[in-house]
C-alpha positions as CSV (number, residue, x, y, z in Angstrom):
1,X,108.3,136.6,102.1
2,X,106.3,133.7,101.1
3,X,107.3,129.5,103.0
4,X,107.2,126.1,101.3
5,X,104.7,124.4,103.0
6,X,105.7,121.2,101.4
7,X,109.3,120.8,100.6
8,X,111.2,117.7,100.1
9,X,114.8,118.8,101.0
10,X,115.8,115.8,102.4
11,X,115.6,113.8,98.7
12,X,117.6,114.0,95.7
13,X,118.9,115.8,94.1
14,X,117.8,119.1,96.6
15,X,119.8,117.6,99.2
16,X,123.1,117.2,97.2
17,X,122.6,121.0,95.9
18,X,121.0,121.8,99.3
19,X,123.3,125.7,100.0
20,X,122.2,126.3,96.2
21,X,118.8,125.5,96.2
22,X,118.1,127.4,99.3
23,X,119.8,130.7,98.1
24,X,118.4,130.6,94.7
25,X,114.8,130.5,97.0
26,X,116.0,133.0,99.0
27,X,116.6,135.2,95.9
28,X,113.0,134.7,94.9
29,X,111.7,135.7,98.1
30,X,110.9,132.2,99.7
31,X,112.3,132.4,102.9
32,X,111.8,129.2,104.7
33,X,109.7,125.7,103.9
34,X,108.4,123.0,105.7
35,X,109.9,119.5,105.0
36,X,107.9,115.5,105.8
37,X,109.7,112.5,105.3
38,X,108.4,109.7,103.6
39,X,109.9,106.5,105.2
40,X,111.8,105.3,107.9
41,X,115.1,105.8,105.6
42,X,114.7,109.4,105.4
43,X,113.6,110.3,108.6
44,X,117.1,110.9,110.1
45,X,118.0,113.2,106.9
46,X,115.1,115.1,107.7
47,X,115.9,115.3,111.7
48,X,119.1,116.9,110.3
49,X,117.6,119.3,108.6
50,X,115.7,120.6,111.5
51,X,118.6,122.3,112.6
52,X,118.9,124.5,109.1
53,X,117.5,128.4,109.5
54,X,115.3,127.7,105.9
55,X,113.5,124.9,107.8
56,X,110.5,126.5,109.5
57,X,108.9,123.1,110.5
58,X,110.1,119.3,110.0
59,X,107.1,116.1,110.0
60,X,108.4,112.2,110.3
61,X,105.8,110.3,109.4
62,X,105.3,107.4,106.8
63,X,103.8,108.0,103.3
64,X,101.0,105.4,102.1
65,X,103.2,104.5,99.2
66,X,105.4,103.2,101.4
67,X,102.9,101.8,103.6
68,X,103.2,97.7,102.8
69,X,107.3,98.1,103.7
70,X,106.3,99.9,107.5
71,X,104.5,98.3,109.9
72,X,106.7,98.3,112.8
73,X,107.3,101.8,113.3
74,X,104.6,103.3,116.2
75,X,107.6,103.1,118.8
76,X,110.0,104.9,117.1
77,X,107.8,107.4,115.8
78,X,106.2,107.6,119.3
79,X,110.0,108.1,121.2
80,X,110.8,110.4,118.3
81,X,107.4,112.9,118.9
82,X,108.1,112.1,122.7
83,X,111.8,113.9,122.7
84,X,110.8,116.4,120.0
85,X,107.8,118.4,121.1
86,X,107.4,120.8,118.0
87,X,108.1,118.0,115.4
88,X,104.6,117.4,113.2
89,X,103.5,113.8,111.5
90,X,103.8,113.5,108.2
91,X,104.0,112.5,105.1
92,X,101.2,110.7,106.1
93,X,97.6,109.5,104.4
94,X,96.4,107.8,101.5
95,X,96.3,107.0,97.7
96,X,93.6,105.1,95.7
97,X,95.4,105.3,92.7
98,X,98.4,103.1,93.9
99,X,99.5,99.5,93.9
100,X,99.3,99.0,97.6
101,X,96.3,97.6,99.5
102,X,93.9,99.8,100.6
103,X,93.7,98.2,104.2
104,X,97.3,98.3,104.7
105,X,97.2,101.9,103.9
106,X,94.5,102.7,106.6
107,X,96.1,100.6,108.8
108,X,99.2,102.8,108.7
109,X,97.5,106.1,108.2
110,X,95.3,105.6,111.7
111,X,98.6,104.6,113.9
112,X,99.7,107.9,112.6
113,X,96.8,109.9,113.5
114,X,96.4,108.1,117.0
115,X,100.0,109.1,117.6
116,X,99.7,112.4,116.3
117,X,96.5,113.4,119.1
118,X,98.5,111.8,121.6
119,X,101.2,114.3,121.3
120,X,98.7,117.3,120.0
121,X,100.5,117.2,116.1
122,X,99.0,118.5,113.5
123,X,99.8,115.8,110.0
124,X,100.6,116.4,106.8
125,X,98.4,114.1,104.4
126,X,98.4,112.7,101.3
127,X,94.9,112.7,99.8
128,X,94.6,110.9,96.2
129,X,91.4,110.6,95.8
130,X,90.4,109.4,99.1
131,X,88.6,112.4,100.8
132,X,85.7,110.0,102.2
133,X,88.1,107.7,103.7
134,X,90.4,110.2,105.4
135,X,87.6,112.1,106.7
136,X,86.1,109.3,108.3
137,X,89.9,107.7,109.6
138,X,90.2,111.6,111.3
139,X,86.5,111.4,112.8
140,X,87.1,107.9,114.4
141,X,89.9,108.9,115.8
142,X,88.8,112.3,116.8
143,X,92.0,113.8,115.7
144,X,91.4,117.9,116.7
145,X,95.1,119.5,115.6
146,X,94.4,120.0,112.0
147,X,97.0,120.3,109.4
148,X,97.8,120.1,106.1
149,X,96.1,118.5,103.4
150,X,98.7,118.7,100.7
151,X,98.8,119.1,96.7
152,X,95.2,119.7,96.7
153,X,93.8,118.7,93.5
154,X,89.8,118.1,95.0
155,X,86.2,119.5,94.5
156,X,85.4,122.9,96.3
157,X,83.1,120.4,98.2
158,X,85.9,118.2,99.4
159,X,87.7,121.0,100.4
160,X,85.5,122.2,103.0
161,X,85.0,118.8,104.5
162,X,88.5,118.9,105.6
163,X,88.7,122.7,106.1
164,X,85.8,121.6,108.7
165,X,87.9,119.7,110.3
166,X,90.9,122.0,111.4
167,X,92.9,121.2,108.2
168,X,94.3,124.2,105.7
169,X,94.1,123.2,102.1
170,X,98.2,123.0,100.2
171,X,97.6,124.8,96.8
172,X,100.8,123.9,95.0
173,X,102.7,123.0,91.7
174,X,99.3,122.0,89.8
175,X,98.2,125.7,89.7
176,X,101.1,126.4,87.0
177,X,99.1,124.3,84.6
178,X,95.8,126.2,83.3
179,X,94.0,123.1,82.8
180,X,93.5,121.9,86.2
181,X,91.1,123.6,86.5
182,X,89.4,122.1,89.7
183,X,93.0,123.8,91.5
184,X,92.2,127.0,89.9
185,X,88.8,126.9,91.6
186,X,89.5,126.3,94.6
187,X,92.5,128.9,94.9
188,X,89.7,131.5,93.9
189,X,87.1,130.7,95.9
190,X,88.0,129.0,99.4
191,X,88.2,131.5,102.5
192,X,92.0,132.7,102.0
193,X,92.2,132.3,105.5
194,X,92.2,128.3,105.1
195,X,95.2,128.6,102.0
196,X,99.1,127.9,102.2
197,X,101.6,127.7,99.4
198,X,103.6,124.5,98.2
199,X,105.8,123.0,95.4
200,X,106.1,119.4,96.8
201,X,109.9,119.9,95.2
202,X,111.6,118.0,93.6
203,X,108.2,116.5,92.7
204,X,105.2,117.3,90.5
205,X,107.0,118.9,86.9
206,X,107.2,117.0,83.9
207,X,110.8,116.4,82.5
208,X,111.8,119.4,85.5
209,X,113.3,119.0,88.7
210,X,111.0,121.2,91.0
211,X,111.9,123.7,93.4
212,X,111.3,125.6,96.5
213,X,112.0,129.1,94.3
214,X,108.8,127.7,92.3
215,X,106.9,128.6,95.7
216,X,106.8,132.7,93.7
217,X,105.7,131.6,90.6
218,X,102.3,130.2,92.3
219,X,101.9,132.9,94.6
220,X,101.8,135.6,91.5
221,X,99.3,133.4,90.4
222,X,97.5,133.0,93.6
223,X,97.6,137.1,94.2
224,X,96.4,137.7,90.5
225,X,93.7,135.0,91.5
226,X,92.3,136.6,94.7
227,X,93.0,140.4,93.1
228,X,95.9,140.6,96.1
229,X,99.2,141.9,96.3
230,X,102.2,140.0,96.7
231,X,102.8,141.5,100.2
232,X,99.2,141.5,101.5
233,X,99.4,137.7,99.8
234,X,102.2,136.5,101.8
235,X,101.0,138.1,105.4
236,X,97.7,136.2,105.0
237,X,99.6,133.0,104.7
238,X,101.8,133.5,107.0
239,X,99.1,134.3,109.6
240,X,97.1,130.9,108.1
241,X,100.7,129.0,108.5
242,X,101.4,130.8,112.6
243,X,97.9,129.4,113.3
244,X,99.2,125.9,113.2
245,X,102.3,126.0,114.4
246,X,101.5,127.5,117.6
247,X,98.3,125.1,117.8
């Protein structure tokens, strides 16, 4: 019923469990995700999984963390978008509240994006706090395939900006905790049409190993939200999610 839109299968320790953790989201009526590398070390694993029926969508990209350890990488990434024509970028954008230089960050994130309108991708970014900046790295490279901008945890305000610019906003893991309160907003009031689901599994739960499965829990919340049911929920994201994969 409902996808993953951000699923780390390829890590640890969903890829050692990887027929369990699939069935028990099957169970809970998640029936496919979408899964970005991070790094050149993973991208392989993640090739492989592209081949599994529960993965929708893969994206081989390199995450800003990772960012001062990558900068000979365009050509690989370029033969690998060049031989795979529905492959997406991603994990891909940047992070103001990490130890890695700002500029190398940029430098990284706009190779991607240049890359990424060359083939006609849509990314998957990684926004910490860097709305401005990514707008403005999108803009100068007039990047028109949208996306998603994952984990949202922005203003309403923010949120438009890069629904503006052809991306849909990642509501995720954060709205299990009442007190983020800026994630409740904007799963209440932006246009449903510019919403898809996520857990960023095995990431983003305190002394928990997330999971795909978790994709239910925050869609009861999301329905209860927007005064939707489950079924009229999950057909309005996956018409939102069909939009960019056929882009």
């Amino acid at each position: 019923m409902f996808t993953d839109t951000h699923c780390h299968l390829a890590a640890p320790p969903l890829i050692d469990t990887l027929t369990a953790t699939i069935a028990t989201a099957q169970q809970f009526g998640v029936s496919g995700c979408l899964v970005p590398a991070t790094q050149l070390s993973d991208w392989q694993s993640v090739l492989n999984l592209a081949q599994h029926d529960f993965v929708r969508q893969i994206a081989i990209g390199i995450h800003p963390w990772f960012a001062l350890h990558h900068t000979d990488f365009a050509d690989k990434l370029a033969d690998i978008l060049s031989q795979n024509p529905h492959i997406w970028v991603g994990e891909i954008g940047l992070d103001a509240l990490i130890d890695v230089p700002m500029e190398s960050q940029l430098s990284v994130f706009k190779t991607q994006i240049l890359l990424a309108q060359h083939f006609h991708r849509p990314i998957i970014v990684h926004n910490v706090r860097s709305t401005a900046a990514i707008v403005g790295a999108v803009k100068q490279a007039k990047f028109t395939h949208g996306g998603i901008v994952h984990a949202f945890s922005g203003s309403l305000e923010e949120a438009k900006l890069l629904i503006n610019l052809g991306f849909k906003i990642g509501i995720g893991s954060l709205l299990l905790n009442p007190n983020a309160k800026k994630v409740h907003r904007a799963a209440a009031e932006l246009p449903l049409s510019a919403l898809l689901l996520e857990t960023d599994s095995p990431y983003m739960l305190r002394n928990a190993v997330n999971m795909p499965a978790n994709v239910a829990k925050i869609a009861q919340i999301l329905a209860n939200v927007r005064n939707l049911s489950l079924e009229n929920l999950a057909a309005a994201l996956e018409r939102n999610l069909t939009e960019l994969m056929i882009s």
